[in-house]
Each structure stands twice: as C-alpha cells, then as structure tokens.
DOSE-265752 format. One line per 3 residues: number of its first residue (from 1); their letters; for each residue x, y, z of N, C-alpha, C. Coordinates in pm, 1 decimal. Layout:
DOSE-265752
NUM> A> X,Y,Z,X,Y,Z,X,Y,Z | ...;
//
This chain:
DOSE-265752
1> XXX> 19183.5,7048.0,1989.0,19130.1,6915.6,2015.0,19132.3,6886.7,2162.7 | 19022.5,6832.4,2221.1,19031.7,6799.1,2360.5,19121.8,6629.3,2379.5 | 19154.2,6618.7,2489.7,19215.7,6531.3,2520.8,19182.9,6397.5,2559.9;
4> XXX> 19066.4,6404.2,2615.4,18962.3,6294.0,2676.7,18850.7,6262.0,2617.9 | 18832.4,6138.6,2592.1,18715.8,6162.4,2559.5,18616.5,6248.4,2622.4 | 18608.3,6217.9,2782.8,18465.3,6285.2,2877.6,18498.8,6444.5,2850.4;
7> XXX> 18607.6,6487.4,2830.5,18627.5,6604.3,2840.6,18576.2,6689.4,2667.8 | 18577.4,6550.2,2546.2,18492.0,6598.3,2430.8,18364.2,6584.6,2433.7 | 18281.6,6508.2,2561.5,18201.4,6472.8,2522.3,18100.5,6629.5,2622.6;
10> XXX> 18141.3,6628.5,2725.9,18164.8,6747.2,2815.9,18087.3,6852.6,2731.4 | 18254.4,6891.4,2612.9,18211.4,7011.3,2503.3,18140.9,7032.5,2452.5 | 18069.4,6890.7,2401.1,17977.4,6827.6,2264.8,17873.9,6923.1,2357.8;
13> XXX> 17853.6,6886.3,2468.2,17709.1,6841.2,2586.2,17740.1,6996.0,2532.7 | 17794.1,7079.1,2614.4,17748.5,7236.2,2653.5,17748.9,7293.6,2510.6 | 17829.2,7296.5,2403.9,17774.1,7360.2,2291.5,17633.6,7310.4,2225.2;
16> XXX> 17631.2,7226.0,2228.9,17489.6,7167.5,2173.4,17349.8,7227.6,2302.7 | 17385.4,7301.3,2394.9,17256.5,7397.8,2458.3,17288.6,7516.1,2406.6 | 17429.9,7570.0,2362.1,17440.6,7669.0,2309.8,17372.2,7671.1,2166.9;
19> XXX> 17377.3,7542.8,2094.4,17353.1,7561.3,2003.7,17169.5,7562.0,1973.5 | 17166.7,7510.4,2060.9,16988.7,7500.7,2105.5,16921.6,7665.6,2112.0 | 17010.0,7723.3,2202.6,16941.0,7854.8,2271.6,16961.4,7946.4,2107.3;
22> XXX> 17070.9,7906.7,2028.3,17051.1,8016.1,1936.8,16966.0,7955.4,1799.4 | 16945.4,7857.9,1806.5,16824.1,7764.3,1669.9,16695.0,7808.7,1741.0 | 16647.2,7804.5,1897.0,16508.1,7854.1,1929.0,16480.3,7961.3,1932.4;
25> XXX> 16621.2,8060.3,1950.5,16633.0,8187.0,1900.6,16583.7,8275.2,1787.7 | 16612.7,8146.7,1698.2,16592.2,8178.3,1551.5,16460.3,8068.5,1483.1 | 16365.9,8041.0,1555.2,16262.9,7934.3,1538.3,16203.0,7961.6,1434.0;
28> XXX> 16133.0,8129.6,1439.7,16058.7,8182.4,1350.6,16127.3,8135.5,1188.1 | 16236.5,8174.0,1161.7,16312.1,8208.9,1057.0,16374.9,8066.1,989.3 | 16414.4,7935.8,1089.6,16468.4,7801.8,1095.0,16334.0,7755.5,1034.9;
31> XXX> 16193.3,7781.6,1107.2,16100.8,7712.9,1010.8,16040.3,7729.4,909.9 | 16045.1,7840.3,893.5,16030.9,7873.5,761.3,16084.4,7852.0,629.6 | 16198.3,7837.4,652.2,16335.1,7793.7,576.1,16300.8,7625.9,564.5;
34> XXX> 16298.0,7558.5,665.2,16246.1,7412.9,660.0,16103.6,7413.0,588.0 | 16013.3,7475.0,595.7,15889.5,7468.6,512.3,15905.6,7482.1,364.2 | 16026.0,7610.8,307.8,16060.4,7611.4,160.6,16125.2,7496.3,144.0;
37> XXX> 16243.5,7440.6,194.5,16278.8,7317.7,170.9,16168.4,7222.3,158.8 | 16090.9,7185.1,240.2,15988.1,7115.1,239.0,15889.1,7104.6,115.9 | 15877.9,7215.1,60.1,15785.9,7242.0,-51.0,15838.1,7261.6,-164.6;
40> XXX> 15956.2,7243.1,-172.2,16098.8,7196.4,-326.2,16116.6,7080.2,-314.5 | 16122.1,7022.3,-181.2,16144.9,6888.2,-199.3,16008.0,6762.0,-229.2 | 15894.2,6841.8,-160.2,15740.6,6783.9,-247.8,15728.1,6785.3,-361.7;
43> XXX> 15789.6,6868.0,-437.0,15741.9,6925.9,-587.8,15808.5,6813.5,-665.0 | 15755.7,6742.4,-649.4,15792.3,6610.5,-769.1,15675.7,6565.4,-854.8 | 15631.1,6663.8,-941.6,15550.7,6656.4,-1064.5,15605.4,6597.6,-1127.7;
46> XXX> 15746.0,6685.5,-1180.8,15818.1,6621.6,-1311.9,15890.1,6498.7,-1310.7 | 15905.4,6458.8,-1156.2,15929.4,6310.9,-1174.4,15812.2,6237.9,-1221.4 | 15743.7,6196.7,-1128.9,15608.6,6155.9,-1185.7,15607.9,6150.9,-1306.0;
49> XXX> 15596.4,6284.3,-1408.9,15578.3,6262.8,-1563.9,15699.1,6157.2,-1607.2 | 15804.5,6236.3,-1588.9,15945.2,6111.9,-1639.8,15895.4,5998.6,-1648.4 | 15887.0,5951.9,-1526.9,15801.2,5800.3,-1513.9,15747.0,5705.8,-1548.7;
52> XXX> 15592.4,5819.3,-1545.6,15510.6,5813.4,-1651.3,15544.1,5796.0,-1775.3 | 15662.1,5877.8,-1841.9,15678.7,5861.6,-1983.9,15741.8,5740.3,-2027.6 | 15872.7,5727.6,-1946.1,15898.4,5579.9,-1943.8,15860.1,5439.7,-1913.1;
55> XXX> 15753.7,5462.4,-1835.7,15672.5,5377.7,-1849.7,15602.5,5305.5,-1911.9 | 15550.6,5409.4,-1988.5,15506.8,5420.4,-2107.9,15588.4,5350.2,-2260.4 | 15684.0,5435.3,-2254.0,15769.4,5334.0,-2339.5,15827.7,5232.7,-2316.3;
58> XXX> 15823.6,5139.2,-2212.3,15907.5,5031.0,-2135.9,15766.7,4944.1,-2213.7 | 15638.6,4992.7,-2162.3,15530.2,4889.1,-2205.9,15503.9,4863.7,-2352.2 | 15570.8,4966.9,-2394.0,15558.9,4970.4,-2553.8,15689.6,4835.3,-2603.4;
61> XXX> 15817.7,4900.2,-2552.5,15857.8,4757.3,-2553.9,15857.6,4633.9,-2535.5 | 15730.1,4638.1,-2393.3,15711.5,4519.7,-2381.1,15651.2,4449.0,-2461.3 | 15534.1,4486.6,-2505.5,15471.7,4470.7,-2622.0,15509.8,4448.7,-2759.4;
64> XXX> 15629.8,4481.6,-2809.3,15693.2,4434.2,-2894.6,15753.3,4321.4,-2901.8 | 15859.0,4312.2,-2774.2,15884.9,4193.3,-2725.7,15803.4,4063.0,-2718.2 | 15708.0,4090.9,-2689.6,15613.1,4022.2,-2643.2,15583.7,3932.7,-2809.6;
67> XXX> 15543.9,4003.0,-2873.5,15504.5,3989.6,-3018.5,15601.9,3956.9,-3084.7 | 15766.3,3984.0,-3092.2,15884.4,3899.0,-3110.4,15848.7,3763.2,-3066.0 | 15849.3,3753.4,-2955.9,15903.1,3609.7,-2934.3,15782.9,3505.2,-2919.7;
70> XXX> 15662.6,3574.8,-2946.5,15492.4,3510.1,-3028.4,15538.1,3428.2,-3161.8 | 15592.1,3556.7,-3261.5,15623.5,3513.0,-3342.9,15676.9,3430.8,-3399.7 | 15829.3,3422.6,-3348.9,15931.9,3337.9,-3319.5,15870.2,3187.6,-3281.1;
73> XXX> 15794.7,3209.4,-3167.6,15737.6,3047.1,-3124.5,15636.1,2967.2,-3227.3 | 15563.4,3066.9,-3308.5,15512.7,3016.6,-3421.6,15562.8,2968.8,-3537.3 | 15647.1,3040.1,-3560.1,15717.6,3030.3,-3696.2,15883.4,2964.8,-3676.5;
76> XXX> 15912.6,2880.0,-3755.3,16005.7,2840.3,-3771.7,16075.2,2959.9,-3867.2 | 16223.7,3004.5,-3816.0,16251.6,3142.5,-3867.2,16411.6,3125.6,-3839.2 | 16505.6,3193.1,-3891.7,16625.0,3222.5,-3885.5,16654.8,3315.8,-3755.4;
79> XXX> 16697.8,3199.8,-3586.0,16737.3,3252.3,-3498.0,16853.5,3361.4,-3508.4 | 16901.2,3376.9,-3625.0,17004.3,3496.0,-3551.3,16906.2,3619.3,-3592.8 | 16865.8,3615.6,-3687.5,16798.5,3719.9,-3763.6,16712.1,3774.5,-3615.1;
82> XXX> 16637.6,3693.6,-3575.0,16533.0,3646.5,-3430.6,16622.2,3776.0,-3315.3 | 16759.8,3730.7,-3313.3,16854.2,3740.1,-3204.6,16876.8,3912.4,-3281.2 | 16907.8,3967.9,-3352.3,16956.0,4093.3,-3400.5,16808.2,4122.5,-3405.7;
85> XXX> 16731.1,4136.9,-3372.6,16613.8,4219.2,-3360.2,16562.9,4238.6,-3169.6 | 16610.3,4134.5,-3139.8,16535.9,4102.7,-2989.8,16639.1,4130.8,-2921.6 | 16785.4,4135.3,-2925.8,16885.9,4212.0,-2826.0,16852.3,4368.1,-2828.2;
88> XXX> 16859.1,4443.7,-2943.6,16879.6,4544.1,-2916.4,16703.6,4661.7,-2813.5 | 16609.7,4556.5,-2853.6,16472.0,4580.7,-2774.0,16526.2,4555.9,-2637.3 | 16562.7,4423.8,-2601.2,16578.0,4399.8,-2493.5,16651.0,4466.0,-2386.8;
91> XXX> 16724.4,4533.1,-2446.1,16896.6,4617.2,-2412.5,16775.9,4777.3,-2382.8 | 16737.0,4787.4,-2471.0,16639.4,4923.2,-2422.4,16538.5,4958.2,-2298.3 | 16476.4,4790.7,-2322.0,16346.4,4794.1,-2187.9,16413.6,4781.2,-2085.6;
94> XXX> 16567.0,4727.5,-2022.6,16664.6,4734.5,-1952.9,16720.5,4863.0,-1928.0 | 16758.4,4972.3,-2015.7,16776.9,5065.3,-1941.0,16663.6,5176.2,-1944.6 | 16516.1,5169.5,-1988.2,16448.6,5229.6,-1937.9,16428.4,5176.6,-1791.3;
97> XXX> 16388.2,5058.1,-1744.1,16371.7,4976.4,-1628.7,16471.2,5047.8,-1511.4 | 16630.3,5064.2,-1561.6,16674.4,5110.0,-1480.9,16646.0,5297.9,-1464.7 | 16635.3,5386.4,-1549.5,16594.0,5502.2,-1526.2,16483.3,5530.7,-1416.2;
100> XXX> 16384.9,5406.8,-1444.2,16264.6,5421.8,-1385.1,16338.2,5428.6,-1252.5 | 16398.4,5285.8,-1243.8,16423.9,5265.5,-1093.6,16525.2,5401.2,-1012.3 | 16606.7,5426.4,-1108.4,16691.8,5579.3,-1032.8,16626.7,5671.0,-952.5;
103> XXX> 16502.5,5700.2,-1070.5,16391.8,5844.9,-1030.3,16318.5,5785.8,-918.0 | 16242.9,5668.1,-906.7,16239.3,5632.3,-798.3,16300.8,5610.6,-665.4 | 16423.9,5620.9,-664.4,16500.7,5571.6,-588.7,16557.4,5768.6,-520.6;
106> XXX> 16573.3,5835.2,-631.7,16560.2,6005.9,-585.3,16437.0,6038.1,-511.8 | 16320.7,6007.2,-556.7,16201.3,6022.9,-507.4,16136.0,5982.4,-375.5 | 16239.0,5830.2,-311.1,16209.5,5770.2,-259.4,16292.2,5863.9,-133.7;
109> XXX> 16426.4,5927.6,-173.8,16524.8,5961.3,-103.2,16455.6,6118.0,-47.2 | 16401.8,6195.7,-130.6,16299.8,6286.3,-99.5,16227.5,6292.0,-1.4 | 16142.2,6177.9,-46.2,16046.0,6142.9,60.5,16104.6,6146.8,207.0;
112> XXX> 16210.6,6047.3,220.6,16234.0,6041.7,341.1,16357.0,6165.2,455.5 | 16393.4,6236.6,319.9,16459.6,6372.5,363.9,16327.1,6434.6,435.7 | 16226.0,6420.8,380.5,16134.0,6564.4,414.4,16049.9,6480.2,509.4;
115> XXX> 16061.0,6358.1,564.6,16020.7,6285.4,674.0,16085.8,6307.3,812.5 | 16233.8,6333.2,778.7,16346.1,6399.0,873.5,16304.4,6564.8,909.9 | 16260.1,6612.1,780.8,16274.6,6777.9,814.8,16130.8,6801.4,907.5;
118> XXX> 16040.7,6755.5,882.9,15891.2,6718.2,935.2,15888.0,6709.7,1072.1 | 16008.0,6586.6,1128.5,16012.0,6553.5,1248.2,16076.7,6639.3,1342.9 | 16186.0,6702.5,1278.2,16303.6,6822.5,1331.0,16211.9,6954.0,1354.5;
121> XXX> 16092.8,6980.1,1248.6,16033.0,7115.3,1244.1,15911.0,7081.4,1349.3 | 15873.0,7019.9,1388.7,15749.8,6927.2,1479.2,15819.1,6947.3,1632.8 | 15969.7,6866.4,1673.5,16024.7,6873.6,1757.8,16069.8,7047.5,1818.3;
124> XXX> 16138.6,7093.0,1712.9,16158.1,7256.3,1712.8,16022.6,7369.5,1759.9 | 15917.3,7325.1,1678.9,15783.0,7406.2,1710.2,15774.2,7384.1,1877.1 | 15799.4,7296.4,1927.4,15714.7,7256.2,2068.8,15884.8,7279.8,2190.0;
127> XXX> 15983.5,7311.4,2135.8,16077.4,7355.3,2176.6,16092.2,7491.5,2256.8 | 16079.4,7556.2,2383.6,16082.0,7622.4,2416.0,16180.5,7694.6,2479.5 | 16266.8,7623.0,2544.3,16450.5,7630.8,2577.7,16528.2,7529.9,2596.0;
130> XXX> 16627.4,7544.6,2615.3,16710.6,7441.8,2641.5,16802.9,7515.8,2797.0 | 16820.6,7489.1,2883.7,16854.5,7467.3,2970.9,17018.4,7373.7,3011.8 | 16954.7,7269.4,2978.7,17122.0,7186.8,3003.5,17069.6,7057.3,2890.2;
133> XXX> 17192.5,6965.8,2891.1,17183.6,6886.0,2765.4,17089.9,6739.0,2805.0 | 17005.9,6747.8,2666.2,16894.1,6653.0,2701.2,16941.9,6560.0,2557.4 | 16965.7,6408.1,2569.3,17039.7,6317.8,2502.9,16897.0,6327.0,2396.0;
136> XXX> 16803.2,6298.8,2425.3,16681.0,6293.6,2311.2,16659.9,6380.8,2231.0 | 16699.6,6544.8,2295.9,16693.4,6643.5,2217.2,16766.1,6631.8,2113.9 | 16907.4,6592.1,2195.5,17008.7,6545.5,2084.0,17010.8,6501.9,1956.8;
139> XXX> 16946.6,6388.6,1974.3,16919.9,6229.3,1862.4,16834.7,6301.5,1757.9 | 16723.8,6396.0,1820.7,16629.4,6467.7,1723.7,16672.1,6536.2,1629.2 | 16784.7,6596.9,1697.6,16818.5,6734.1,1621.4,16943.7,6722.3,1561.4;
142> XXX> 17036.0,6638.6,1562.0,17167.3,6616.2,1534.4,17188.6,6491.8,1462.0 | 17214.7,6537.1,1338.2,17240.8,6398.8,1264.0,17400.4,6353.7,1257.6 | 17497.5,6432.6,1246.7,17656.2,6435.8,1349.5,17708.9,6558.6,1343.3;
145> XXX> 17824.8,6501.8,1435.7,17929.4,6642.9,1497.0,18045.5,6629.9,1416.0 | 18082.2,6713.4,1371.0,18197.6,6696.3,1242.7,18349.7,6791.2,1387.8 | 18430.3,6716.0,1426.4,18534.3,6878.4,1492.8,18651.3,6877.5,1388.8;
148> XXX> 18658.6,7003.2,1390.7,18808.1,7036.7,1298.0,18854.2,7115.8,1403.6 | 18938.8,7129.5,1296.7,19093.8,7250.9,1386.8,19165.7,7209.7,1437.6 | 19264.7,7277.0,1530.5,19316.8,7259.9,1661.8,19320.7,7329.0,1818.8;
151> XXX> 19360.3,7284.7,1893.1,19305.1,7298.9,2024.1,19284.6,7473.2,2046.0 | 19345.3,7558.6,1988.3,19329.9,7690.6,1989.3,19207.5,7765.8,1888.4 | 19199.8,7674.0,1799.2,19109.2,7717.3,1666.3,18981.5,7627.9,1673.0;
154> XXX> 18950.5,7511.2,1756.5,18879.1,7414.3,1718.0,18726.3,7480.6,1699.3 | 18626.9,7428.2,1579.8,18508.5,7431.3,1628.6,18471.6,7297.0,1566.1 | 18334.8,7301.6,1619.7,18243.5,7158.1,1619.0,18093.9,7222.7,1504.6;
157> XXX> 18106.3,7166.5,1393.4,18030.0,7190.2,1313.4,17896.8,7063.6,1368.4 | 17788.1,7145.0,1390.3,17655.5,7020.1,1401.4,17623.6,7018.8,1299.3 | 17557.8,6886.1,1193.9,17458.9,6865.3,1065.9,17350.0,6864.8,1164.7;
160> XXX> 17261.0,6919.9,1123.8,17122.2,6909.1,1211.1,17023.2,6804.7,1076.9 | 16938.5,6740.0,1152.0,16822.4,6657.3,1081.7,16797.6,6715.8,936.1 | 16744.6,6860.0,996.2,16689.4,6919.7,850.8,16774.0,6960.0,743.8;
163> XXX> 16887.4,6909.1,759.2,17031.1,6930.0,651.0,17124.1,7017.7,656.7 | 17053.0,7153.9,784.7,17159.1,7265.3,780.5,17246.0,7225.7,854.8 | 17387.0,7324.7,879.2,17498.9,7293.5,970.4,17557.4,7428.4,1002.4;
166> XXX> 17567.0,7431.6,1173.2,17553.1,7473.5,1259.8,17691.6,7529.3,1344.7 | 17770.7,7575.0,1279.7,17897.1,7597.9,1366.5,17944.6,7658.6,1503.5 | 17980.7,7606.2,1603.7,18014.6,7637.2,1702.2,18152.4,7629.8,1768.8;
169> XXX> 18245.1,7752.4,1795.6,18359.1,7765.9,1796.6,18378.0,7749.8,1973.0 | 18502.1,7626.3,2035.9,18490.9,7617.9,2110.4,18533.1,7703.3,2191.2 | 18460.1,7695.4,2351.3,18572.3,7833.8,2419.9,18673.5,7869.1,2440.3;
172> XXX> 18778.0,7760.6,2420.2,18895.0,7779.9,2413.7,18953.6,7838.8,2308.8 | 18902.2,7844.1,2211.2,18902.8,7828.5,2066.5,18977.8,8027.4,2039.9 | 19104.5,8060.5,1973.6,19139.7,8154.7,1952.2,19049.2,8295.5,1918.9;
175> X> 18976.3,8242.5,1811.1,18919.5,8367.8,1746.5,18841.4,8411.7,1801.0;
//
C-alpha cells in the first residue's frame, strides 16, 4: 500500500499507461472479444417473446377483469363471492406486470452495458499509444481501480468500461 495519497495517485497515473500500452497492444484481439460480447448481449429475441407472451396474458386478464367488475356493476350479486373471484385475477395481472417489468428492466440494463462497450471499442479503435497519463483517457476506459495486497505484494486491478479487468502488479510489488 502506498502511503500518500499523491504518491497512490502517482501509481494509479503510471500503471494505467502501462496498462494502456498493453490493451493497444492487444487491440486486434480486445475488440473482437468486445464485438462477441456485443452480439450476446443484442441477442434479446427471447426476451422480446417472454414479453410478448406475458403480455399477452396480462391483457387476457385484463379483460376478464374488466368483465368482472362490468358485471358486478350491473348486477346486484353477493360481494364476497365478487371478492373470491377478483383477488385471485388481480394477484396474477400483478405479478405478470411485475415479470414484465424485471425483463425489461434486464433488457434495459443490456442496452446500456453494450452502450458502454460501444463507446470503450470506438475510443480503443482510434487509440494509437499512450505515452503518459491522459485523465479523459482515463474516465473512458476505467470504470474503477480496485488495490489489494500489501506494500510488497500490492496490485491494482482496473474494471475497464467493457467489463473486463485488468491486473497490474505494482513495481514495488514482490513477485
């Protein structure tokens, strides 16, 4: 572990060109890898259908519902009887409603993973070296710095944008 902050931040700075020179190193192979990710994480057919299917049956309930409580307003009728038919509909179009909303909410999370990997593989393509530490490069490419160890063992794991992580053992660092 370093002692100072300036003196971690120092570290952060120079491994993160190290870590630059060996990701542009490996550009060919990093984007490609981001493109399969990219194209597993598009493949949301079978959400869509899910969806779709529940959708489908949510409207079917609605429609029942709907026609429950038609009924009900017409007819003078025995409310509990009313009530043991219309809870347990109601209790259903509720947790289809929420399924819907989950898969959406995965889908939504998708989307914006592969909005991150897009921007990281865009930034990377037009990347040609790294030189010394550029704070923007940074922000692009680094979503955080995780450090473990101790001052003989330490390394600084990067999460990069596109989800991978990046280990870099400091120079002080034993091994």
């Amino acid at each position: 572990r370093c002692t100072t902050p300036h003196v971690m931040e120092t570290t952060i700075m120079d491994s993160f060109v190290r870590l630059m020179e060996n990701v542009i190193a490996d550009k060919g192979m990093i984007l490609a890898s981001c493109q399969a990710i990219l194209d597993e994480i598009m493949a949301t057919d079978e959400m869509d259908q899910k969806i779709a299917k529940l959708q489908d049956q949510a409207t079917g309930l609605a429609q029942r519902i709907r026609a429950l409580l038609s009924q009900n307003a017409r007819e003078a009728g025995n409310q509990s009887a009313f009530q043991e038919e219309y809870d347990p509909l109601a209790s259903q179009y509720e947790a289809l409603k929420k399924k819907i909303e989950v898969i959406q909410r995965e889908k939504a999370s998708k989307a914006s993973r592969a909005k991150r990997i897009r921007i990281f593989m865009g930034m990377l393509k037009e990347q040609e070296e790294c030189l010394e530490f550029d704070p923007v490069l940074f922000v692009a490419f680094v979503d955080k710095v995780v450090v473990s160890g101790q001052k003989k063992e330490a390394v600084l794991t990067f999460i990069l944008r596109d989800g991978s992580e990046q280990r870099i053992e400091l120079p002080n660092s034993g091994r």
